[in-house]
Backbone as ProteinMPNN parsed JSONL, in Angstrom:
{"seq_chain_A": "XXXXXXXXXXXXXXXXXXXXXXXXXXXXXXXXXXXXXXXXXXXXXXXXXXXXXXXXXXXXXXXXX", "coords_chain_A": {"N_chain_A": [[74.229, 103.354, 98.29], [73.045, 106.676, 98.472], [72.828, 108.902, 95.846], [72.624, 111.465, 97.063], [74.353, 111.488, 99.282], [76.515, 111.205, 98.594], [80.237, 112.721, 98.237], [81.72, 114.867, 96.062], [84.912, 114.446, 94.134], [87.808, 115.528, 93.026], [91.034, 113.858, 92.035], [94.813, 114.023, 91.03], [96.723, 111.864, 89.476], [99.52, 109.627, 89.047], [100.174, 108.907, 85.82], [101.36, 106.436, 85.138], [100.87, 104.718, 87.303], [97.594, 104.887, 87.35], [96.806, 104.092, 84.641], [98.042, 101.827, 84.742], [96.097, 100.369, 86.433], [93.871, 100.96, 85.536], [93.63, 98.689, 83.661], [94.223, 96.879, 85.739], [91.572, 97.042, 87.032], [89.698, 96.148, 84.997], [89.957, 93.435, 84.968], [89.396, 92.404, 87.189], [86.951, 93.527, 88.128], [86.768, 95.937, 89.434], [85.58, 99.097, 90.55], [87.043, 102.287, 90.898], [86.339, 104.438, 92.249], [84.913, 102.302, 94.027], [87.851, 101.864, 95.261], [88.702, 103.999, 96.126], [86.491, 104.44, 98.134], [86.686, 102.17, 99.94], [89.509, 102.046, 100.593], [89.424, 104.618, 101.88], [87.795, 104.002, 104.082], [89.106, 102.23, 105.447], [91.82, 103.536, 106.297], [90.256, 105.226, 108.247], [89.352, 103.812, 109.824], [91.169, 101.141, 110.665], [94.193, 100.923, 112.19], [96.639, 99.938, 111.363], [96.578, 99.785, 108.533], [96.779, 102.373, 108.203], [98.882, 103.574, 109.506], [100.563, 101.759, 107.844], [99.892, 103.167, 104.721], [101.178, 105.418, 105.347], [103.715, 105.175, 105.53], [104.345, 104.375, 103.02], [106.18, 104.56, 100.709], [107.557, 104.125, 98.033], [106.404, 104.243, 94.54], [106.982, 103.041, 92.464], [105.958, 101.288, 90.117], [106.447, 97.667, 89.441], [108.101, 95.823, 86.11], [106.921, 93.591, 85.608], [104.223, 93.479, 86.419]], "CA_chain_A": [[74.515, 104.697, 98.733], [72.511, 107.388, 97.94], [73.484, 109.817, 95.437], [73.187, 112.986, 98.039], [75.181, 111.066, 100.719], [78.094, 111.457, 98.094], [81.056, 113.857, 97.478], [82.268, 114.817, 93.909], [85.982, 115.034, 94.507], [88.837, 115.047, 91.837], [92.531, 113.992, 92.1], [95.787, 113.785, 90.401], [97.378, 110.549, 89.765], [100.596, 109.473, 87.826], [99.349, 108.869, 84.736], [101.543, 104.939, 84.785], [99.616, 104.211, 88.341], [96.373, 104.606, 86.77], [96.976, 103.462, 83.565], [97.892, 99.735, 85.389], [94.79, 100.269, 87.741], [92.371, 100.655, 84.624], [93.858, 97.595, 83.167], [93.944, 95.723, 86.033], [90.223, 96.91, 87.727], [89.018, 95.918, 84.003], [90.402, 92.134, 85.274], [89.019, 92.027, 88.212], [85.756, 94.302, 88.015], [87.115, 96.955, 90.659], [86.42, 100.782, 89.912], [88.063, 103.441, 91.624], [85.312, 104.868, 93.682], [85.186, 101.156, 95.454], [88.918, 101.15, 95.72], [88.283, 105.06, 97.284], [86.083, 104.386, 99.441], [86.987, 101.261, 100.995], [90.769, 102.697, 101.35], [88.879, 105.55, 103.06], [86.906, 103.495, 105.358], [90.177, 101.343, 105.975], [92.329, 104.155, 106.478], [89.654, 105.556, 109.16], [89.02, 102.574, 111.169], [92.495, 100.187, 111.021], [95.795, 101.733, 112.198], [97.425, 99.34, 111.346], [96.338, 100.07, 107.426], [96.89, 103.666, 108.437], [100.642, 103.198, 109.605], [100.802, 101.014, 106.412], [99.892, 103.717, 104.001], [101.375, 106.742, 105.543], [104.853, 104.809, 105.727], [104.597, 103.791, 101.648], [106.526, 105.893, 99.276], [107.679, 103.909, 96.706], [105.189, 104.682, 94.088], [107.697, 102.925, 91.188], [105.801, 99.723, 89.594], [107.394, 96.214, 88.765], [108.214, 95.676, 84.995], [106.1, 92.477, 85.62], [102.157, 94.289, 86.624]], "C_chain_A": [[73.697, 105.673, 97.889], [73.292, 108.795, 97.297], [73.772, 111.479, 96.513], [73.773, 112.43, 99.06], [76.864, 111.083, 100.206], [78.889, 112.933, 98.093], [81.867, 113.666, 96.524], [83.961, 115.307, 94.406], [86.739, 114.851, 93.206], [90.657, 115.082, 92.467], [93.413, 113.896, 91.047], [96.831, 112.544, 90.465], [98.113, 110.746, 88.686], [100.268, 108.523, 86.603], [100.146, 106.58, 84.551], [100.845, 104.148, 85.863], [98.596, 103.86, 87.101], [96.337, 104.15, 85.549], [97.072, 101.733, 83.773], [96.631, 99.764, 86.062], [94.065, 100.626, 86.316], [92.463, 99.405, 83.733], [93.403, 96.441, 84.276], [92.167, 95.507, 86.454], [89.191, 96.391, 86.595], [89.015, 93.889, 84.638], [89.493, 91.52, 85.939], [87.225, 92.934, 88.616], [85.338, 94.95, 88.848], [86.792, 98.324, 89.973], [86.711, 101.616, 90.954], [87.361, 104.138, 92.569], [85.073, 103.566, 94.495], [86.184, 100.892, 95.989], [89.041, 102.766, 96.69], [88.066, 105.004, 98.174], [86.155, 103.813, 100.119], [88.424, 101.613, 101.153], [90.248, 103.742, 102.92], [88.804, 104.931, 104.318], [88.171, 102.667, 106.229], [91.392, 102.308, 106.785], [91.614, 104.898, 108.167], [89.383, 104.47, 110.567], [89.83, 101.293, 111.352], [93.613, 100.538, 111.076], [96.417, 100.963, 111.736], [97.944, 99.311, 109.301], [96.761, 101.317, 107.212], [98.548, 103.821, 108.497], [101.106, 102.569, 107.812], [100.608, 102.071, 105.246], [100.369, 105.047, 104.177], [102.659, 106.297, 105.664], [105.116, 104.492, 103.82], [105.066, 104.761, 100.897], [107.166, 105.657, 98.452], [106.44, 103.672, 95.964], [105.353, 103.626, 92.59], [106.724, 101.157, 90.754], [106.597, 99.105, 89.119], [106.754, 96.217, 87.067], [106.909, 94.214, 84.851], [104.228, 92.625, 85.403], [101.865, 94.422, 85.276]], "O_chain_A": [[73.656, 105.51, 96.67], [74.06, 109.541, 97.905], [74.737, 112.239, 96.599], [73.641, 113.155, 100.046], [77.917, 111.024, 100.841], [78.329, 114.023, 97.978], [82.536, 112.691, 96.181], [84.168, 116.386, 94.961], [86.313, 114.065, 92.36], [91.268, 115.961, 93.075], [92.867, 113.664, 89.968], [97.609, 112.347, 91.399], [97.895, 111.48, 87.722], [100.156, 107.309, 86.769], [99.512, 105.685, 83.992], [100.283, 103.089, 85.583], [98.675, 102.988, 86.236], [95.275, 103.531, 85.491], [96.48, 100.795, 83.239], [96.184, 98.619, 86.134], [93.128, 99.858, 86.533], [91.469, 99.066, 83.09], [92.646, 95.49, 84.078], [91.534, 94.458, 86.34], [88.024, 96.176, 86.925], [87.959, 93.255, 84.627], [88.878, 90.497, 85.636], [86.583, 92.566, 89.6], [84.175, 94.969, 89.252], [87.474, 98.739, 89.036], [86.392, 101.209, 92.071], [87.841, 104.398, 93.673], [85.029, 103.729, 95.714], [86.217, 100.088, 96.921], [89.434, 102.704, 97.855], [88.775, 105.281, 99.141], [85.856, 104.236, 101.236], [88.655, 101.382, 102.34], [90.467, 103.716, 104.131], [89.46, 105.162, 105.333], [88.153, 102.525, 107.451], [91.87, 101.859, 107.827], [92.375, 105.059, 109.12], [89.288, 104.53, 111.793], [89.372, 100.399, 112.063], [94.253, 100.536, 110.024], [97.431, 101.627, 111.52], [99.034, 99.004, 108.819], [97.161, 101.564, 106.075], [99.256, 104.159, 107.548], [101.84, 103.05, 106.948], [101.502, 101.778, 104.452], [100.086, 105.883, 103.319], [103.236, 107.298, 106.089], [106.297, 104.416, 103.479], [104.404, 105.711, 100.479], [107.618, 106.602, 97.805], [105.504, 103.053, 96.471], [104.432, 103.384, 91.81], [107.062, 100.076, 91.235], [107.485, 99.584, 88.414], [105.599, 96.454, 86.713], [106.153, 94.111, 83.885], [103.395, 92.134, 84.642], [100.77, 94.857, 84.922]]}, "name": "protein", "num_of_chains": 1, "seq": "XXXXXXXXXXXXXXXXXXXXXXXXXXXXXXXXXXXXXXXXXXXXXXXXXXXXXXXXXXXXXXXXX"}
């Protein structure tokens, strides 16, 4: 991807989310603009992913992660 085909965005996340997501994407060698943009792209082109993330609202992680 070419750098001018990007946009610079910023969000707000709950600081124990992301705190497990930089542990685990360290694991697995995920960063956050690939887990962005392929949500994006998933969110845009599979309802069924779409239904699935617009129905999710427990946010609370397992003592286990």
């Amino acid at each position: 991807m070419n750098k001018n085909e990007t946009h610079t965005t910023s969000v707000k996340l709950s600081k124990d989310l992301f705190d497990q997501f930089k542990i685990t994407s360290i694991k697995y060698k995920f960063t956050f603009q690939k887990l962005a943009e392929r949500c994006t792209h998933l969110y845009l082109t599979d309802p069924e992913f779409r239904k699935l993330i617009n129905n999710h609202t427990n946010l609370e992680l397992k003592e286990d992660n």
